[in-house]
Structure formats: structure tokens, C-alpha cells
C-alpha positions in Angstrom: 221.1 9.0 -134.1 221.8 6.9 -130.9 224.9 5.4 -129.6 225.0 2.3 -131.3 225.1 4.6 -134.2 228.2 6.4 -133.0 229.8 3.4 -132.3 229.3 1.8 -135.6 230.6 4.7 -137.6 233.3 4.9 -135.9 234.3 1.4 -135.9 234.3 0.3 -132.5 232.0 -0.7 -129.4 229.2 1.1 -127.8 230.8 0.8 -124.9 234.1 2.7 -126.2 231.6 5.5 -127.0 230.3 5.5 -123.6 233.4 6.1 -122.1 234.8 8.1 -124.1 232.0 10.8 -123.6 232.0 10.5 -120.0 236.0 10.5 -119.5 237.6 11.2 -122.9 241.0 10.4 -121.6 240.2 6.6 -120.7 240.3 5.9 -124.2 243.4 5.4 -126.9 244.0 9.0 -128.6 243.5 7.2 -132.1 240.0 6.4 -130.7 239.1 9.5 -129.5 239.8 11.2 -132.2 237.9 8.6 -134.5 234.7 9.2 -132.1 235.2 12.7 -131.8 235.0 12.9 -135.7 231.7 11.2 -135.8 230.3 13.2 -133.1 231.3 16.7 -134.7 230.1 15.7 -138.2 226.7 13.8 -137.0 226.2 16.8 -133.9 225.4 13.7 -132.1 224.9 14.6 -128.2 224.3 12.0 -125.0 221.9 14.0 -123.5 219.7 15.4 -127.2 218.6 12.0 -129.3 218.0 12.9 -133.1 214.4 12.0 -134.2 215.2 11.1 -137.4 215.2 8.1 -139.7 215.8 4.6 -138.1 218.2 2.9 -140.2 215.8 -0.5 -139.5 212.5 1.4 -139.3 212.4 3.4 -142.7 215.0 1.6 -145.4 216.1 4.9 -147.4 219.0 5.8 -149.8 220.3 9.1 -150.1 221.3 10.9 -153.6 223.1 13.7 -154.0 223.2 15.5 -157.5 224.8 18.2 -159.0 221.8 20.1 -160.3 217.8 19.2 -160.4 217.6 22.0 -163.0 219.3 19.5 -165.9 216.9 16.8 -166.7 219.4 14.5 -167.3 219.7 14.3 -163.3 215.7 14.1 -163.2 216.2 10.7 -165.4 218.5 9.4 -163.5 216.7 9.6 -160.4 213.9 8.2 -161.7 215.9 5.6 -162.0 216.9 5.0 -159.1 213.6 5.3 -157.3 212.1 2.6 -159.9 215.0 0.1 -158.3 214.8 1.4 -154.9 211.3 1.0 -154.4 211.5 -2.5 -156.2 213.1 -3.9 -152.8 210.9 -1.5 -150.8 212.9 1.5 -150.1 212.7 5.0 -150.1 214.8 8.0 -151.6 216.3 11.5 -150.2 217.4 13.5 -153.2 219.9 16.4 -152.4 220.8 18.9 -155.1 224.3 20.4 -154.5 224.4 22.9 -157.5 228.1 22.2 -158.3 229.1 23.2 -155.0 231.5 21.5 -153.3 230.9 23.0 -149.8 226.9 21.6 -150.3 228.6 18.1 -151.2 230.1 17.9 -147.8 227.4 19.0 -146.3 224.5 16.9 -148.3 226.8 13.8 -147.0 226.8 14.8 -143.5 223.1 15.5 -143.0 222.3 11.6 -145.0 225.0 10.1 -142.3 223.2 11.5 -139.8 220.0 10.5 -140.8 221.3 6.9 -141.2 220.1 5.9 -144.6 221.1 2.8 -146.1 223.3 4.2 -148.5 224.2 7.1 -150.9 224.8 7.3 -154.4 226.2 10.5 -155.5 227.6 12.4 -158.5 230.6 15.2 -157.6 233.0 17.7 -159.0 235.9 15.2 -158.7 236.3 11.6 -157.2 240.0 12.0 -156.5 239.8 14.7 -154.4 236.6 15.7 -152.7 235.9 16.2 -148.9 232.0 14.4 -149.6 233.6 11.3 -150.4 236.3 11.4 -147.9 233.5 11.4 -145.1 232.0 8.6 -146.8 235.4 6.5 -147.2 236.5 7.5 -143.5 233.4 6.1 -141.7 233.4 2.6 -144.6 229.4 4.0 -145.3 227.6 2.3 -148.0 228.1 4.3 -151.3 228.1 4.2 -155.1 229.6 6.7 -157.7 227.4 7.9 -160.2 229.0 9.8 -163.6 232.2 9.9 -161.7 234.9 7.2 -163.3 236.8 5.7 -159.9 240.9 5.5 -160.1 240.5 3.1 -157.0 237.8 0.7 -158.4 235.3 1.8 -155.6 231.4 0.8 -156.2 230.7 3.1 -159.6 228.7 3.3 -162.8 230.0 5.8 -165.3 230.3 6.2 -169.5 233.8 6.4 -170.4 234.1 10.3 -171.3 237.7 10.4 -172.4 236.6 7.9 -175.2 233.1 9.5 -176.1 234.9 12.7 -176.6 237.5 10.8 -179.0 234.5 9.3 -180.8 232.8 13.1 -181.0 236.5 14.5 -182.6 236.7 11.5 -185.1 233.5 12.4 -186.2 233.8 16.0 -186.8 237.0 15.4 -188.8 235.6 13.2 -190.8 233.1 15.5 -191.8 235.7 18.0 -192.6 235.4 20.6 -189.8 238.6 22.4 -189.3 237.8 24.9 -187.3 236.3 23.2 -184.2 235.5 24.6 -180.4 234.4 23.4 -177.2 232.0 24.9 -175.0 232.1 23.2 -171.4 230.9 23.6 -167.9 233.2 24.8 -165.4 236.2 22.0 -165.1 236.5 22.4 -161.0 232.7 21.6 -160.9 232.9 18.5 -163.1 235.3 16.0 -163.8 233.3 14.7 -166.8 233.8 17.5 -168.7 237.4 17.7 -167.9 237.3 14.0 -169.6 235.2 14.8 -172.0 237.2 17.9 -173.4 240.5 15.9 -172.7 239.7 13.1 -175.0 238.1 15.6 -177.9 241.2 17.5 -177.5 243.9 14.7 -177.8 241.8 13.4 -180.7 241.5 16.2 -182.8 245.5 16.6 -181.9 245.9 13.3 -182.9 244.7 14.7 -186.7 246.9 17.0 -187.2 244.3 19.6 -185.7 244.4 22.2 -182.7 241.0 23.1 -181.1 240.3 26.7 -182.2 238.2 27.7 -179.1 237.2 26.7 -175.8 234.4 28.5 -173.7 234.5 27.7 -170.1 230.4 28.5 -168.6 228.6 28.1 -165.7 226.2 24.5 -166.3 224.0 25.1 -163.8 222.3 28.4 -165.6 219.5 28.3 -167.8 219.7 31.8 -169.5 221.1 32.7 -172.7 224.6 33.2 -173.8 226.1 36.8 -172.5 228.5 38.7 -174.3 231.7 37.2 -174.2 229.9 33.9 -175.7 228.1 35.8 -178.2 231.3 38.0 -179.1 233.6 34.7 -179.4 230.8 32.8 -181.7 230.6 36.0 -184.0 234.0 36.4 -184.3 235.5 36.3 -188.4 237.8 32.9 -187.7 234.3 31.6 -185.5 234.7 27.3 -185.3 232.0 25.9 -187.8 231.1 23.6 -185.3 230.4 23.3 -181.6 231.1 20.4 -179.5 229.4 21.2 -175.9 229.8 19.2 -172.6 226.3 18.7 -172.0 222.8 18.9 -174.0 221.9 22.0 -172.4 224.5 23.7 -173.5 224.3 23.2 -176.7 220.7 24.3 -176.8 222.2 27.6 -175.7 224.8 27.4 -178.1 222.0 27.0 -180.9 220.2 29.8 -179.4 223.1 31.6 -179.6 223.9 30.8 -183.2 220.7 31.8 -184.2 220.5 34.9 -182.9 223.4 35.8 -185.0 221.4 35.2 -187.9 223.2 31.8 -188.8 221.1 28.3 -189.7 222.0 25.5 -187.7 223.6 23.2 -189.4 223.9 25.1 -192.7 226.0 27.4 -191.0 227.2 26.3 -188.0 227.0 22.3 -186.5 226.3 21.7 -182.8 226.7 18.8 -180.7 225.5 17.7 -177.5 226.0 15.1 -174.7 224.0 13.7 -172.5 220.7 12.3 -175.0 217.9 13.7 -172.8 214.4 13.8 -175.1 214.0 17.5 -174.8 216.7 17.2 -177.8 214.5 15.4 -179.9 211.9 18.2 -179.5 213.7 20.9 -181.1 214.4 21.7 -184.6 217.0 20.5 -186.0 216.9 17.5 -183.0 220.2 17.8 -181.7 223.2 15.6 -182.8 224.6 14.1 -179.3 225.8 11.3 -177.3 223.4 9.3 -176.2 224.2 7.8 -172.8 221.6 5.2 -170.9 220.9 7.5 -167.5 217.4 5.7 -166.7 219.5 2.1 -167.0 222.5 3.7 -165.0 220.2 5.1 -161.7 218.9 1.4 -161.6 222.1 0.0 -161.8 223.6 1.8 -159.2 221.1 0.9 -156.7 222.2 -3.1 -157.3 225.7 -2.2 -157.3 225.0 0.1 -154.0 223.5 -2.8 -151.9 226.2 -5.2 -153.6 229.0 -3.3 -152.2 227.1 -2.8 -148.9 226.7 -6.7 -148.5 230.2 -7.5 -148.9 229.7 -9.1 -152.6 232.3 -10.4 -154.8 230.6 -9.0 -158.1 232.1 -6.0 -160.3 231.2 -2.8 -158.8 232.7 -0.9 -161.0 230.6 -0.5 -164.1 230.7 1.2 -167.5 228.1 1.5 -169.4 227.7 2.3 -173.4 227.4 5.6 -174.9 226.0 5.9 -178.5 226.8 8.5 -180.8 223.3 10.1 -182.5 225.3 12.4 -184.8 222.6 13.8 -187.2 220.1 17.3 -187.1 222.5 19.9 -185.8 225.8 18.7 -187.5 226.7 18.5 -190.9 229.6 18.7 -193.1 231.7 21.6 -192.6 230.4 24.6 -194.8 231.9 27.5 -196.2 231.3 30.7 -194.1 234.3 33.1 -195.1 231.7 35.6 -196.6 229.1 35.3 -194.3 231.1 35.0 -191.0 233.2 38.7 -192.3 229.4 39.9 -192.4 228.5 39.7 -189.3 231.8 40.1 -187.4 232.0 43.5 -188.9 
């Protein structure tokens, strides 16, 4: 990080940087405070140069996901180091495990290191302090999973619709009884969408969704109690619509150890389409979404937006309903379900 740097976040010369460090008052207040913002978030000192990356020296692009535990994310970076390395640059992947305080930070420490460009995925787009830094110093960025409102660079599936598709489905197969099982809401806005349009959907029938089951996404252990107690229960949904494949893994973990056959008993669904699905048996019913295709993409729409282009960047991309293995039509479990909530 040099002064040229400064200066170019900012927004204005490297001369206005000089002088504002050496007399901070010989420079407009709305100037100052622009500077002084880059300085605090970069740490950038006159006397201390950073060693890091040279923006012109080592081409990189910084990624910031939510979790390097689901391999959804792992697809998706792959991805994007295919295309990234296809025009000879490099990748810095951050994993931010749904927090939004690491967001900020991850953000911070890739402006500071001057890389090309970032492409992220975050709790919200409206509202989050990662982007803001991004927006406020006009650095090089591209939405990943995260449907812009203000047609900023992004590739995304549209999860209001999927989840629509996913309650059509369901009904048609004559589930009455139908819950939800989601990440945390504040962490992701795709689940928000996704549960949103499954929601409205199933409303739209004539039907109210029996149960929804707020978890934490970014653990890999089993169901605890109050899961377990609310899939048991007599009046238990027949089927399980989750917010990503990993949970409904879980959820057929869970099912099972209640002694209940999956989908004889009880139907799950998926999103996402990552191949561990495929692996398991029943495969799990889910929606498919293109990840590998969507990390390449965003790379091309990244260095569009970054060179000023006049193409669409803001992309969505197909999702494909694979609704067999763990759903089925809804069964009969009045006997069976008494049994075991006993």
C-alpha cells in the first residue's frame, strides 16, 4: 500500500494525500474525511510501507465465502480459479463463517492488499457494512448468491421462484403437512428468499406451512433435541423442504433415527445440487443450481464491470428441479407417527 494507492481509493490526487498527511487542515473537510477513511481502514502510514501484493506485480482476486465447510462453496471456487487463472491471475479465498463482523474485515484486509477485485457472497446485499466499503471506495466487485435491488455486477439463481417451484411440487404430490428447515435468516438472505417464495406458494394453495426450524448452516453435527422433538412430534410435516443440501442430509439423519424410511415415511428436499447428494441412499431430491458455471461467470462479469463495460452485469442463472429419491407422494403416518411421539 503506497500513496498512489491512498489516493486512488479515495478518489483524488496523490498530491491531496500528501498534504493532507502533512497539514490535515490545508485540505477541504469532505476530503479529509474521504482520506482519513481510507487510511483508518487500509492502516496505511507515511512513514511504514505495506509489503504486500502490487496491484501490477501479482494480478489477484479476492473471494470471500460464507463457509469452506459446505462444498457447494468449494465448487464454486473452483470455479472461479479455472476463469481466473485462464487470464493469468491468482485467488485469495476468505471464509467468513456467516459472520458479518469477518465480512467487513475479509474486505478490508483484500483492499489493503490491492487485489484486482473481489467477488463475495454475504448475509444481505441491502444492508451490509462489507459491501458498503467496497461501494464507498468504487472497488472492483461482483455479487455472488446474493440477488442485487440496485443492479450492481451479480450472478445469482432466483430463490423466491425456486422455492415457488419446490411448494408446487410438494402439493402436487399431495403433502399437507409441509415444513421448512433453514439456516439462520440474518446470516443469509437466500434462505429468507427461498422460505419466502415456498411460503407464499404453498399459501397461494390454500395451505399454511406447518413448521419452520430456524439452525445454524455452518455446523456439521446432528440434529439436537429441539429438532429431533419437533420431527417426532404426532402432527410431524410428511415432508421437509431444507434451505440447503446439507441440511437436509441432517434432516434424513434425523428422520432415521426415529425409526422412519425416507421417503416411505417422510420426503426431504434439498437445495443446492452438490454430488455428495447423489452418493447417498435415497440420492436426495433437490434443486440443482450450476455453482461451477456461476464462479466462472462471475470472474467475466467482475473484470466487465471493472473495465467500464456496457454488457449486463447482473446475471441469473437457471436452477433445475431433481425432485426424485427422498420425496414421494405424501403417505399416511397417523399410526406410526402416534407411535413414536408417545
Amino acid at each position: 500500500m503506497n500513496i498512489k494507492d491512498v489516493a486512488e481509493l479515495a478518489g483524488v490526487s496523490p498530491a491531496t494525500v500528501s498534504r493532507f498527511l502533512n497539514t490535515p487542515t490545508s485540505v477541504a473537510a469532505s476530503t479529509a474525511e474521504k482520506i482519513q477513511r481510507v487510511v483508518s481502514l487500509t492502516g496505511y502510514t507515511a512513514d511504514v510501507h505495506s509489503r504486500g501484493i502490487e496491484l501490477n506485480r501479482n494480478p489477484t482476486i479476492g473471494v470471500v465465502i460464507p463457509s469452506l465447510l459446505n462444498p457447494v462453496f468449494s465448487e464454486i471456487v473452483a470455479g472461479i480459479q479455472q476463469r481466473a487463472r485462464h487470464f493469468g491471475f491468482s485467488t485469495i479465498v476468505i471464509d467468513t463463517q456467516y459472520d458479518g463482523a469477518q465480512e467487513q474485515q475479509a474486505v478490508i484486509d483484500l483492499v489493503r492488499q490491492r487485489v484486482e477485485g473481489v467477488i463475495l457472497t454475504i448475509a444481505e446485499a441491502s444492508r451490509n457494512e462489507a459491501l458498503s466499503v467496497l461501494r464507498d471506495f468504487k472497488f472492483p466487485y461482483c455479487l455472488l448468491h446474493n440477488q442485487s435491488d440496485d443492479d450492481e455486477p451479480c450472478v445469482y439463481v432466483d430463490n423466491y421462484q425456486a422455492g415457488r417451484d419446490v411448494a408446487n411440487r410438494v402439493v402436487s404430490l399431495g403433502h399437507t403437512k409441509i415444513g421448512m428447515i433453514t439456516g439462520y435468516f440474518l446470516s443469509s438472505d437466500r434462505a429468507k428468499k427461498r422460505y419466502q417464495g415456498f411460503k407464499e406458494a404453498l399459501n397461494d394453495k390454500g395451505i399454511e406451512l406447518s413448521q419452520l426450524l430456524e439452525v445454524d448452516q455452518n455446523k456439521l453435527d446432528t440434529f439436537g433435541e429441539h429438532e429431533m422433538r419437533v420431527m417426532k412430534a404426532k402432527n410431524a410435516p410428511t415432508v421437509w423442504f431444507c434451505s440447503n443440501d446439507l441440511l437436509a442430509l441432517k434432516a434424513i439423519n434425523g428422520v432415521q433415527a426415529l425409526g422412519l424410511k425416507v421417503p416411505q415415511d417422510v420426503s426431504i428436499i434439498g437445495f443446492d445440487g452438490m454430488s455428495l447428494g447423489q452418493l447417498v441412499t435415497p440420492s436426495l431430491a433437490t434443486v440443482a443450481v450450476p455453482h461451477l458455471k456461476m464462479g466462472q461467470v462471475a470472474v467475466d462479469i467482475l473484470f466487465n464491470a471493472k473495465a467500464g463495460s456496457k454488457l449486463t452485469t447482473c446475471l441469473a442463472m437457471e436452477h433445475e428441479l431433481q425432485m426424485n429419491g427422498s420425496l414421494a407422494e405424501a403417505p399416511n403416518l397417523t399410526i406410526k407417527q402416534a407411535m413414536i411421539g408417545e
